[in-house]
C-alpha positions in Angstrom: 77.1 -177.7 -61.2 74.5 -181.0 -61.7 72.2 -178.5 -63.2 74.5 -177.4 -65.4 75.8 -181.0 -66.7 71.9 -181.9 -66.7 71.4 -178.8 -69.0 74.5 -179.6 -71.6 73.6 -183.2 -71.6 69.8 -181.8 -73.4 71.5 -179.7 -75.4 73.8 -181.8 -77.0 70.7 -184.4 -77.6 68.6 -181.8 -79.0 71.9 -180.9 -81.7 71.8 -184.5 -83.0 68.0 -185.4 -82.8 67.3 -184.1 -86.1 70.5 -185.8 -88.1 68.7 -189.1 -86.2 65.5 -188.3 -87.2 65.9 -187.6 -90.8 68.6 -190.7 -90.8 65.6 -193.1 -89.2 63.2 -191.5 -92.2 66.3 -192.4 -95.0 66.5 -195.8 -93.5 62.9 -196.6 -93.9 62.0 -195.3 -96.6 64.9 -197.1 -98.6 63.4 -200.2 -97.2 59.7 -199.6 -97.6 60.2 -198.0 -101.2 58.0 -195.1 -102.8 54.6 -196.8 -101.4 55.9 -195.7 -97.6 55.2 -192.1 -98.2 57.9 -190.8 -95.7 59.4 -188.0 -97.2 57.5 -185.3 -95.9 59.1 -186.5 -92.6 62.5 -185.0 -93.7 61.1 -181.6 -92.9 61.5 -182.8 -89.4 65.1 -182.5 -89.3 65.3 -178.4 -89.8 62.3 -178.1 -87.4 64.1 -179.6 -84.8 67.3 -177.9 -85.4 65.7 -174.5 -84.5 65.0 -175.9 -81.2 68.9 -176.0 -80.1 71.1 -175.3 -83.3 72.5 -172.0 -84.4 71.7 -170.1 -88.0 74.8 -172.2 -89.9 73.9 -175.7 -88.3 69.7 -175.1 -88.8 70.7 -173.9 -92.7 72.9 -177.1 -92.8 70.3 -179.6 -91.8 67.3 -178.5 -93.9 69.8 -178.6 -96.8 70.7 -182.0 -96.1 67.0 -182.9 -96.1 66.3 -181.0 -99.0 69.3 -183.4 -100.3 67.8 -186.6 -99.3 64.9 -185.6 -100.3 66.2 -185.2 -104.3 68.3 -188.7 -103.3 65.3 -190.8 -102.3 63.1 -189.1 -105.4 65.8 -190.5 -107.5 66.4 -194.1 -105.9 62.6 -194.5 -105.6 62.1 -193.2 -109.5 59.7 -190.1 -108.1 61.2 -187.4 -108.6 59.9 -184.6 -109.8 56.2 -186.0 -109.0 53.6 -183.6 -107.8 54.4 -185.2 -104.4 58.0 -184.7 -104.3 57.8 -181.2 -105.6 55.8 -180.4 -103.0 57.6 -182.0 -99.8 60.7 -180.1 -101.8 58.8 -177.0 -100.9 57.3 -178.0 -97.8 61.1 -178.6 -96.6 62.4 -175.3 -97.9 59.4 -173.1 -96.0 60.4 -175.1 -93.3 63.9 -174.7 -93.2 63.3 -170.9 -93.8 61.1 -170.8 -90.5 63.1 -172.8 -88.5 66.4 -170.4 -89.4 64.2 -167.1 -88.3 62.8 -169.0 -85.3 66.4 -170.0 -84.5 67.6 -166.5 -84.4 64.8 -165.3 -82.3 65.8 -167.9 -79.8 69.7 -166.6 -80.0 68.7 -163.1 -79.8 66.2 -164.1 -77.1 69.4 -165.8 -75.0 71.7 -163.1 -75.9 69.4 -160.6 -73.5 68.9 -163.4 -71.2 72.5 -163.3 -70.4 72.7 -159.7 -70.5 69.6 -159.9 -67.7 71.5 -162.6 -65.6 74.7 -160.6 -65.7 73.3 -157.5 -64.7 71.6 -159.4 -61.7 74.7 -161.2 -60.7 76.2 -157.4 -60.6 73.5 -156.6 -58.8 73.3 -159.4 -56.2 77.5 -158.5 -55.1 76.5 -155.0 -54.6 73.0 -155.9 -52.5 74.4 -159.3 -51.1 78.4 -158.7 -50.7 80.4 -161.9 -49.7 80.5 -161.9 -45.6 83.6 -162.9 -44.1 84.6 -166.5 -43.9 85.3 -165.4 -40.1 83.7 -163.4 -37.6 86.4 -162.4 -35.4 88.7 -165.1 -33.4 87.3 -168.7 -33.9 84.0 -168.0 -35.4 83.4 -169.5 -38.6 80.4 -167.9 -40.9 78.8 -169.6 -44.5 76.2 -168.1 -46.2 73.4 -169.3 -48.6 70.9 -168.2 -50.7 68.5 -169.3 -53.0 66.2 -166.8 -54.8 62.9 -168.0 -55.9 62.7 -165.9 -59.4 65.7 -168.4 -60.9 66.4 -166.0 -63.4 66.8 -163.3 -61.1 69.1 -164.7 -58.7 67.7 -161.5 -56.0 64.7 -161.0 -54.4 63.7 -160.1 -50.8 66.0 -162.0 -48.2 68.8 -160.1 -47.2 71.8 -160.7 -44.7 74.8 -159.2 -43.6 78.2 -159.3 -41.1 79.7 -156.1 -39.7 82.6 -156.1 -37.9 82.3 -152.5 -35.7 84.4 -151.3 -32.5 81.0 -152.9 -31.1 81.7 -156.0 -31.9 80.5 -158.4 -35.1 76.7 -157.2 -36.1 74.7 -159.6 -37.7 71.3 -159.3 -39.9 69.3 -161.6 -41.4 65.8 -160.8 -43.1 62.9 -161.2 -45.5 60.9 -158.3 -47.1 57.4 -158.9 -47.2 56.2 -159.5 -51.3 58.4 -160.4 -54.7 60.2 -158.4 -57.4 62.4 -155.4 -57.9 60.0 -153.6 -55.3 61.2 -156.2 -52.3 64.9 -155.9 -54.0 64.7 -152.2 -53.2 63.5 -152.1 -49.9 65.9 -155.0 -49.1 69.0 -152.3 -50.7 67.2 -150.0 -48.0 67.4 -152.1 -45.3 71.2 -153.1 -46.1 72.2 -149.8 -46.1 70.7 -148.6 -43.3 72.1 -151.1 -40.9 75.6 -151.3 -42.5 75.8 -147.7 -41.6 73.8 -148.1 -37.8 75.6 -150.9 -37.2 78.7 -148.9 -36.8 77.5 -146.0 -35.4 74.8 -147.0 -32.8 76.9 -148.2 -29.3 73.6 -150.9 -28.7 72.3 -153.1 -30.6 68.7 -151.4 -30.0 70.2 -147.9 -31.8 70.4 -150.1 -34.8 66.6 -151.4 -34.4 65.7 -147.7 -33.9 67.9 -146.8 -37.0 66.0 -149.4 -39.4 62.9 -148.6 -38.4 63.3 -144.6 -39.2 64.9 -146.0 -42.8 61.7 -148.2 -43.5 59.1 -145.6 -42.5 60.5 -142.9 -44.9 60.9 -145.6 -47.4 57.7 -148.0 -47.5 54.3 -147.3 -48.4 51.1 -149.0 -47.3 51.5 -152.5 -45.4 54.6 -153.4 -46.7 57.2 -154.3 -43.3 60.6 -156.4 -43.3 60.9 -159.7 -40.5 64.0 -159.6 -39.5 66.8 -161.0 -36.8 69.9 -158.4 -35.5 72.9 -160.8 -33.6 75.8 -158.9 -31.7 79.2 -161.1 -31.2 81.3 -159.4 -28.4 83.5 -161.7 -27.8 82.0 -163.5 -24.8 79.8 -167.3 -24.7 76.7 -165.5 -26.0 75.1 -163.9 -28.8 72.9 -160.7 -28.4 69.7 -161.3 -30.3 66.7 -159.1 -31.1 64.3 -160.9 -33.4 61.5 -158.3 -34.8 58.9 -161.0 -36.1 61.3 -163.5 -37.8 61.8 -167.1 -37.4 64.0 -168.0 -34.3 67.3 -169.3 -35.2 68.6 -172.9 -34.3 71.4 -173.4 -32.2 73.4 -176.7 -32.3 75.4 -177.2 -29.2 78.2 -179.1 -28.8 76.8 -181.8 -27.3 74.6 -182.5 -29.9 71.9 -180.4 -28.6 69.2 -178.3 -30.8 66.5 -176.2 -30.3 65.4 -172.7 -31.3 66.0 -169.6 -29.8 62.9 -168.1 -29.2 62.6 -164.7 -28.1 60.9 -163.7 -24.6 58.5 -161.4 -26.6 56.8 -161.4 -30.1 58.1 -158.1 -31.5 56.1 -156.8 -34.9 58.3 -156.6 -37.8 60.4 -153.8 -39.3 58.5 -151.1 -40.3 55.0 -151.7 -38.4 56.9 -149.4 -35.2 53.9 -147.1 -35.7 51.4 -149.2 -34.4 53.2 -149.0 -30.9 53.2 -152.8 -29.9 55.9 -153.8 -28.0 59.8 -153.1 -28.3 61.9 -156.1 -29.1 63.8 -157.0 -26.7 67.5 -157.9 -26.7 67.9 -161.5 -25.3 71.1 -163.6 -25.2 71.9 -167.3 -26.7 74.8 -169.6 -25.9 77.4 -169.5 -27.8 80.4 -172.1 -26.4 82.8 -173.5 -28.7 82.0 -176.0 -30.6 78.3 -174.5 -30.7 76.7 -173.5 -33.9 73.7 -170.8 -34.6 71.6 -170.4 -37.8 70.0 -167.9 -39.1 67.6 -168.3 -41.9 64.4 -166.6 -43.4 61.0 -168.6 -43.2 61.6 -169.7 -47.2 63.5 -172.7 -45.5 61.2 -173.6 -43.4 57.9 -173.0 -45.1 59.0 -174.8 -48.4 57.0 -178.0 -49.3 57.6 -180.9 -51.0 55.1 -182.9 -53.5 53.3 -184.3 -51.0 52.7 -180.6 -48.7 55.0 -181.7 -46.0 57.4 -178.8 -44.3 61.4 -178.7 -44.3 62.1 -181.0 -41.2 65.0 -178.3 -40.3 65.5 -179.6 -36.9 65.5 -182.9 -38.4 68.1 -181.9 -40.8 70.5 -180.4 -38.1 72.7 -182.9 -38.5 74.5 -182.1 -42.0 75.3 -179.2 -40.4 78.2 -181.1 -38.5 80.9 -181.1 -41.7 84.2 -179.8 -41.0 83.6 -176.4 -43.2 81.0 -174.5 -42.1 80.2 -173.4 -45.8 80.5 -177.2 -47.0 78.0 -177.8 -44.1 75.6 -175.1 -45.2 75.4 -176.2 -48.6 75.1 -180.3 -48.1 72.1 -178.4 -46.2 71.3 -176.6 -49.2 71.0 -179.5 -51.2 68.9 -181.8 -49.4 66.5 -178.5 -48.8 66.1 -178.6 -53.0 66.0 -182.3 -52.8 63.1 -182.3 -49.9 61.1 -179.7 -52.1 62.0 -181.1 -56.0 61.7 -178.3 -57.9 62.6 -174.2 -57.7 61.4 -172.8 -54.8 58.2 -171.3 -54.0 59.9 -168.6 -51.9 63.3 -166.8 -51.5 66.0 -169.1 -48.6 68.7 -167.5 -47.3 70.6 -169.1 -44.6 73.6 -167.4 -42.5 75.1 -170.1 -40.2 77.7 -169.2 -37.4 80.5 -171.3 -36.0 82.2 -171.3 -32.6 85.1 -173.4 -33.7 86.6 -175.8 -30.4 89.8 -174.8 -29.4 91.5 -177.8 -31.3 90.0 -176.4 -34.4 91.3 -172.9 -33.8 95.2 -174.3 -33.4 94.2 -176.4 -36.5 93.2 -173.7 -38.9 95.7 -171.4 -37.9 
């Protein structure tokens, strides 16, 4: 929303700087008299209006400096001169140009919009909303922040499944950029929404995406990614195949990450027979708090090289709404780094909400 304000702010600048420019050039040149030589200046005003204005307003401003131009040749007894005739012309080419340039630049936005709609359509069908809650007391937010901006999509993925066996959970990053890591990402997605409610253990599912990725990728390519199975108990399943742990915040104000008893390879590499990951269990009491996220949080730098200080950042996760939490998170995570991302950060964060907070919300 700031962004957006920022962005309107410009553009309503840009709309009046050539009225102020050729106003400033008027002003002076009424003052300094013919010996000032300022006229040429008024060809200013249309060149600036192709920068933000549409056909009508661009045509409008160089036709006002053409006017001022004839206005200032009459006060300062020049026109018609050599000089004026040809800063007459000079504004008239340049109004032309600045009306063709302007509706390059409209046509130019026009399929800019048509590209961001198409990826927002895109990003609900790869990225559906996940539930607000994850069965009885367990609140769930979600962010992500791509790092093409235009794009809104790349290579993170996540996902919550409620199944008979219980609330499934992925969270991911495809190795490499583009619409090649969008696809295998769509892979990934569908292959576990549909393991995740067949397979009775959480390892079918593991076995599942690693069948999809190996009919599906070519060369190196693999997928780091973390599985979570709620049943209903004061843990979480977890099997992490080569992706950042996630961070639990306890209760007590505890945090530390969950790091898994084996390094597993990533999804995808299951031919090079290293070791099976291994499903491992994390607290999960109320009032405690998991999140997941993919290693664009933690590996983003800001002007001076430093990391994200996640852990050091736990604490805005300790709002009353798990999503306003997540995204106060969000924010100082673009305010660390100061500029668009270098890498795709999504960010899944799980609630066990205390038994006041359940009677509360219900």
């Amino acid at each position: 929303m700031l962004t957006s304000i920022g962005t309107g702010k410009t553009q309503e600048t840009l709309k009046l700087l050539p009225f102020v420019v050729m106003a400033v050039v008027a002003l002076i040149d009424f003052g300094s008299g013919p010996t000032a030589g300022l006229l040429p200046l008024l060809a200013l005003g249309p060149a600036f209006a192709s920068v933000a204005c549409g056909l009508a307003r661009t045509t409008a401003v160089g036709a006002i400096a053409l006017a001022l131009c004839v206005v200032l040749g009459l006060y300062n007894d020049i026109l018609w001169t050599p000089r004026t005739n040809i800063t007459m012309i000079a504004i008239l080419g340049v109004t032309v140009a600045s009306v063709l340039a302007s509706a390059g630049r409209l046509r130019h936005e026009r399929q800019l919009a048509d590209v961001r709609s198409v990826a927002e359509a895109a990003q609900r069908v790869l990225l559906r909303p996940v539930p607000r809650r994850a069965g009885p007391g367990i609140g769930v937010a979600v962010s992500y922040t791509s790092a093409t901006a235009e794009a809104r999509i790349g290579g993170d993925l996540y996902e919550v499944v409620t199944t008979p066996h219980g609330v499934r959970i992925i969270v991911g990053d495809v190795q490499g950029k583009g619409l090649e890591a969008v696809e295998t990402a769509a892979v990934v997605l569908g292959a576990f929404r549909e393991a995740a409610h067949d397979e009775r253990r959480l390892q079918g599912v593991v076995t599942r995406l690693e069948n999809a990725l190996t009919r599906e990728l070519s060369g190196e390519q693999f997928v780091t990614a973390v599985l979570a199975e709620i049943n209903g108990g004061s843990t979480i399943g977890v099997i992490n195949c080569g992706h950042p742990p996630p961070m639990v915040l306890d209760a007590e104000g505890g945090r530390w990450f969950a790091e898994p008893p084996d390094e597993a390879l990533p999804l995808g590499m299951g031919s090079l027979k290293a070791i099976d990951p291994v499903l491992y269990h994390v607290p999960f009491e109320p009032g405690d708090q998991v999140l997941f996220y993919t290693d664009g949080v933690i590996e983003a730098r800001d002007g001076t090289g430093r990391f994200y200080p996640l852990a050091a950042r736990a604490h805005l996760l300790n709002g009353a709404d798990p999503q306003g939490s997540l995204d106060a998170l969000r924010a100082d995570l673009l305010r660390h780094v100061g500029r668009p991302l270098g890498d795709d950060a999504a960010m899944l964060l799980l609630r066990h909400r205390a038994a006041h907070e359940t009677s509360s919300a219900a």
